[in-house]
C-alpha positions as CSV (number, residue, x, y, z in Angstrom):
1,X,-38.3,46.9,-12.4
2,X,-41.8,47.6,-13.4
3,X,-42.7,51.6,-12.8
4,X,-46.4,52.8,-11.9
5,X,-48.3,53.4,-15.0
6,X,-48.7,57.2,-15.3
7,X,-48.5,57.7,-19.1
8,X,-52.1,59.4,-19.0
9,X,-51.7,61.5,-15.8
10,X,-51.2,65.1,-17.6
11,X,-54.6,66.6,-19.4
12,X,-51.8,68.8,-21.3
13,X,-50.6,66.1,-23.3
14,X,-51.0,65.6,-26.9
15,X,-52.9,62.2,-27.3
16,X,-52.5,60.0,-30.1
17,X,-53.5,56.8,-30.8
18,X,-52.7,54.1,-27.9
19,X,-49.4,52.2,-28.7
20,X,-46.9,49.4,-27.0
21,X,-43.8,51.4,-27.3
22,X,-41.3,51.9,-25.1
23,X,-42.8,54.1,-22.3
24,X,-45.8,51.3,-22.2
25,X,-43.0,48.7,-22.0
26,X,-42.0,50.0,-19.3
27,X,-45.1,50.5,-17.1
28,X,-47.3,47.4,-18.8
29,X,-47.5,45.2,-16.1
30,X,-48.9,47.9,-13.6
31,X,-50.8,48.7,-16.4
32,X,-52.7,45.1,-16.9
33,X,-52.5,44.9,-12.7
34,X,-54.7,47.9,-12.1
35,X,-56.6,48.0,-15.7
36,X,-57.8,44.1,-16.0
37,X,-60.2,42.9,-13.7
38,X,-59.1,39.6,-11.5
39,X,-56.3,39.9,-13.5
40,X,-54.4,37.7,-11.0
41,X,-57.4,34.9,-10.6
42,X,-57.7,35.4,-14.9
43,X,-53.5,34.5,-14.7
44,X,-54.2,31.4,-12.6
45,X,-57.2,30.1,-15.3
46,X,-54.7,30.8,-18.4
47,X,-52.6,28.2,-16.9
48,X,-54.7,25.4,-15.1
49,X,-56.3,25.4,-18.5
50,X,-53.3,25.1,-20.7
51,X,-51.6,22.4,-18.3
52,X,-54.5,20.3,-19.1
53,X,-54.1,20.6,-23.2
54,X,-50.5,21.1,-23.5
55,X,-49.1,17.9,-25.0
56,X,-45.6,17.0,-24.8
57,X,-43.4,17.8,-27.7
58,X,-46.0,20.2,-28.9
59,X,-45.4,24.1,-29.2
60,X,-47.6,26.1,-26.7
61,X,-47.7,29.7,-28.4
62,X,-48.6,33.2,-26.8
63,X,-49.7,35.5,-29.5
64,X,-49.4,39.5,-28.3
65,X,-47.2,38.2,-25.4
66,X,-46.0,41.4,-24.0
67,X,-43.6,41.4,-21.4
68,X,-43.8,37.8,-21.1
69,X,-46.0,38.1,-17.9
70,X,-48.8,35.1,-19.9
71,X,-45.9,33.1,-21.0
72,X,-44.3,32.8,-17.2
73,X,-47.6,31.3,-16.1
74,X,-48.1,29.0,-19.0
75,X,-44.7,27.5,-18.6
76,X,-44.7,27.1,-14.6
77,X,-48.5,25.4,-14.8
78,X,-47.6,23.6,-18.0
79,X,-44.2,22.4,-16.1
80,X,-45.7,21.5,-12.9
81,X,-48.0,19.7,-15.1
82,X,-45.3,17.1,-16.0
83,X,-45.3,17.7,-19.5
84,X,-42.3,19.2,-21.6
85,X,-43.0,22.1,-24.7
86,X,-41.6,24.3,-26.5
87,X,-42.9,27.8,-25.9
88,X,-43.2,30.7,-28.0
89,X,-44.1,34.5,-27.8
90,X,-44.9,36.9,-30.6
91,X,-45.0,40.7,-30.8
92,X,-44.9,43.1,-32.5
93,X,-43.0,45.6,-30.0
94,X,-39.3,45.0,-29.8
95,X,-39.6,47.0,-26.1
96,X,-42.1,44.6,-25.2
97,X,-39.9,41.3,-26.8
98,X,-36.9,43.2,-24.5
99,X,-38.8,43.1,-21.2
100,X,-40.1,39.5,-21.9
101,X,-36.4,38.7,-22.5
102,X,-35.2,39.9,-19.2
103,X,-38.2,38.3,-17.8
104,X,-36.5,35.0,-18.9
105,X,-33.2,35.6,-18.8
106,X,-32.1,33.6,-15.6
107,X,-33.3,30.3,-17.1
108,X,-31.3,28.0,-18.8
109,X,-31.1,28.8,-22.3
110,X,-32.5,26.1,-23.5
111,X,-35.4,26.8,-21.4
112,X,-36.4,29.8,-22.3
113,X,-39.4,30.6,-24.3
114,X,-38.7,31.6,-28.1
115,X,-39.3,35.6,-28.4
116,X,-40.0,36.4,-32.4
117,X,-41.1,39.7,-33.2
118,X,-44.2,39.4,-35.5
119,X,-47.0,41.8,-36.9
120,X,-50.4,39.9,-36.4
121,X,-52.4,41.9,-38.7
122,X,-49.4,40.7,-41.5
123,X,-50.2,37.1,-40.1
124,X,-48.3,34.3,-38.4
125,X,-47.0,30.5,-38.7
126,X,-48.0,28.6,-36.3
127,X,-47.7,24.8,-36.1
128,X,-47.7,21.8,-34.0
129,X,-49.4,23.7,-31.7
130,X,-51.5,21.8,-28.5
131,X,-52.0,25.2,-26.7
132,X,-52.6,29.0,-28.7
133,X,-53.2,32.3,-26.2
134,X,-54.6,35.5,-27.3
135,X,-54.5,37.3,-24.1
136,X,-56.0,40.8,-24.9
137,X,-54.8,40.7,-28.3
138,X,-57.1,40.2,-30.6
139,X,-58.7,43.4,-29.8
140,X,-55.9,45.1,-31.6
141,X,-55.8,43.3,-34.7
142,X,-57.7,45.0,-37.1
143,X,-61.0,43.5,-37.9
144,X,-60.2,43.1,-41.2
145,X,-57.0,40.3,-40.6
146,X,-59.5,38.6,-37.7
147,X,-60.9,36.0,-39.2
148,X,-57.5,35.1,-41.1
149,X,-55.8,35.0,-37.7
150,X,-58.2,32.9,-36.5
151,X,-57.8,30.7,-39.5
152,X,-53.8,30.1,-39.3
153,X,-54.2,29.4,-35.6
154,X,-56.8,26.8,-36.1
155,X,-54.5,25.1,-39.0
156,X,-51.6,24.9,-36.7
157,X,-53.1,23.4,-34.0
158,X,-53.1,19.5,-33.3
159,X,-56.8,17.9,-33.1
160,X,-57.5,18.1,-29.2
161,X,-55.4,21.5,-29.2
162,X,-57.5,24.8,-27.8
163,X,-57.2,28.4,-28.3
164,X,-57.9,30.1,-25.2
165,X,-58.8,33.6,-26.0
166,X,-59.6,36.7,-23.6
167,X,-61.1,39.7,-24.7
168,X,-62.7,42.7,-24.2
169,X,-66.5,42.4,-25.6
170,X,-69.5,44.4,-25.9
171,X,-73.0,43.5,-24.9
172,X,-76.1,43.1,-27.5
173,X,-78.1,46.2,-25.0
174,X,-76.9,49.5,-25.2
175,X,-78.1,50.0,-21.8
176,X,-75.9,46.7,-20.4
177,X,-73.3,47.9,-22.1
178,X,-72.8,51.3,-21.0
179,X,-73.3,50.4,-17.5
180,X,-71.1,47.6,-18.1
181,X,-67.9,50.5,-19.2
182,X,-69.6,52.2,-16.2
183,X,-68.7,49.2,-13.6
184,X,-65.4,49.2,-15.5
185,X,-64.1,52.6,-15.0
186,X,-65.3,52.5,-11.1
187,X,-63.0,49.6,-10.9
188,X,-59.8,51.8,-12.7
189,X,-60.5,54.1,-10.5
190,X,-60.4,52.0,-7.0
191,X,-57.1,51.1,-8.4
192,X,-55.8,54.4,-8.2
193,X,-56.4,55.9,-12.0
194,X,-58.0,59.6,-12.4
195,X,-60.8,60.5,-14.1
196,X,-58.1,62.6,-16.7
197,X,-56.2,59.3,-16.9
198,X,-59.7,56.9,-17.7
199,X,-60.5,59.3,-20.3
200,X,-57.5,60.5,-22.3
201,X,-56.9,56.3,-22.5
202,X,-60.6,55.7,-23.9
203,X,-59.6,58.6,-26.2
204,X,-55.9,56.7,-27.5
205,X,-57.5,53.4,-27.6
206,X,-60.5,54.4,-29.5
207,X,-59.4,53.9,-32.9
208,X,-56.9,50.9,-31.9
209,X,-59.1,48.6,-29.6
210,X,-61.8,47.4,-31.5
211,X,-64.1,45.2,-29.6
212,X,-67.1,42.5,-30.7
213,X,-69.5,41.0,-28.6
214,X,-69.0,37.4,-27.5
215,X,-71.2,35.8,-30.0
216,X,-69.3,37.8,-32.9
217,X,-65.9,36.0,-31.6
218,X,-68.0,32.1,-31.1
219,X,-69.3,32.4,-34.9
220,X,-65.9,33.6,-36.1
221,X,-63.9,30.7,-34.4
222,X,-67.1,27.9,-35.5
223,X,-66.4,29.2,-39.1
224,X,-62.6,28.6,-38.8
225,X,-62.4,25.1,-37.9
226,X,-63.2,24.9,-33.8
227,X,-65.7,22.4,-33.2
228,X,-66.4,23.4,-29.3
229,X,-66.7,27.1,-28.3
230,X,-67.4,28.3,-24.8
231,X,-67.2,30.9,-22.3
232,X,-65.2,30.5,-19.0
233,X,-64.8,33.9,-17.3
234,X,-67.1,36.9,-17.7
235,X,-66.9,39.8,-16.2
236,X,-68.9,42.9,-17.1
237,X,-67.3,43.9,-20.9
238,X,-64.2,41.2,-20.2
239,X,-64.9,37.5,-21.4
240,X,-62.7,34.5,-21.7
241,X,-63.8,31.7,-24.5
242,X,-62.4,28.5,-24.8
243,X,-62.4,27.2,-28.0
244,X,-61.1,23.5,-28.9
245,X,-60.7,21.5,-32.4
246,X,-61.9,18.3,-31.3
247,X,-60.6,15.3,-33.2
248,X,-62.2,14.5,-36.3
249,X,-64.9,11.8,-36.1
């Protein structure tokens, strides 16, 4: 059972840098509930658009799954779809692999998505892939192992395939974009987060959550082999982009 996400409630605490151990294991789902906007509506794209590249006999891959909440959608829109793959989840947090496996663990077992615990930054294999997610993950890889990420992913995909990434992004004005983090944190606090809580987590994340704005993320995945880039949710700093290797002419 998920518990309330109160890991920043005490202004006593030590803060360090933001990480997916165990105590965030244990309250991530809350955590993404009341921290990502239309989270719910953004669940319901992930999969209408995956059902529609997911190719049977392919691998459909969630990269930074979590506690499996991406790959639960993927496989019941990819399912009702008609079409049979073989999912996959990476991360690199054993707590988070050991929700996702509970998460899972009433299926079959040859229906259950395969759970490998993987360090992005160090890189990843992925191959005969129709369908990649990057959920809120490529946020955290550092900068530096971005654009090699981005690389591998494109490789392993299967012409037609798409990468369907969702990120947090900044905006070219200074102006939008501090009124854009302003929107933001009204929203956190609606959902029930203090105004200790908002800022000891900008403070943890600050060093781990790197963003770049949307056209940062389009050139990047251009340059690595995606021929059709575009953006299907926005809201204030969030963004989703769809980006597709088309068949080669």
């Amino acid at each position: 059972m998920t518990k309330q996400d109160n890991i920043f409630a005490e202004a006593t605490q030590a803060i360090g840098d933001f990480n997916f151990g165990k105590q965030t294991a244990e309250v991530f789902d809350d955590m993404l509930d009341r921290s990502v906007p239309l989270y719910q509506e953004l669940q319901r794209m992930l999969g209408e658009i995956a059902a529609e590249f997911a190719e049977s006999g392919s691998n459909v891959y969630d990269l930074g799954c979590s506690t499996g909440i991406t790959l639960e959608t993927l496989r019941g829109a990819i399912t009702a779809a008609g079409k049979q793959v073989h999912m996959v989840g990476l991360d690199y947090s054993q707590p988070m692999l050991d929700r996702a496996g509970d998460r899972f663990a009433g299926l079959p077992e040859d229906e259950r998505p395969q759970l490998i615990h993987a360090d992005l930054n160090q890189g990843c294999v992925v191959e005969n892939a129709s369908v990649v997610v990057l959920n809120l993950t490529l946020q955290f890889v550092r900068p530096l192992y971005r654009n090699r990420l981005i690389h591998r992913i494109a490789d392993g995909l299967n012409e037609n395939g798409c990468l369907i990434l969702v990120e947090k992004v900044l905006s070219n004005d200074s102006l939008l974009n501090r009124m854009f983090i302003k929107f933001y944190y009204d929203m956190k606090r609606r959902n029930g987060y203090s105004d200790t809580e908002i800022a000891l987590k900008r403070e943890a994340l600050e060093n781990v959550l790197v963003p770049y704005r949307i056209e940062e993320n389009a050139e990047m995945l251009k340059h690595n082999g995606f021929t059709e880039v575009d953006t299907f949710f926005k809201w204030y700093n969030f963004a989703g982009i769809l980006a597709v290797k088309k068949r080669s002419e």
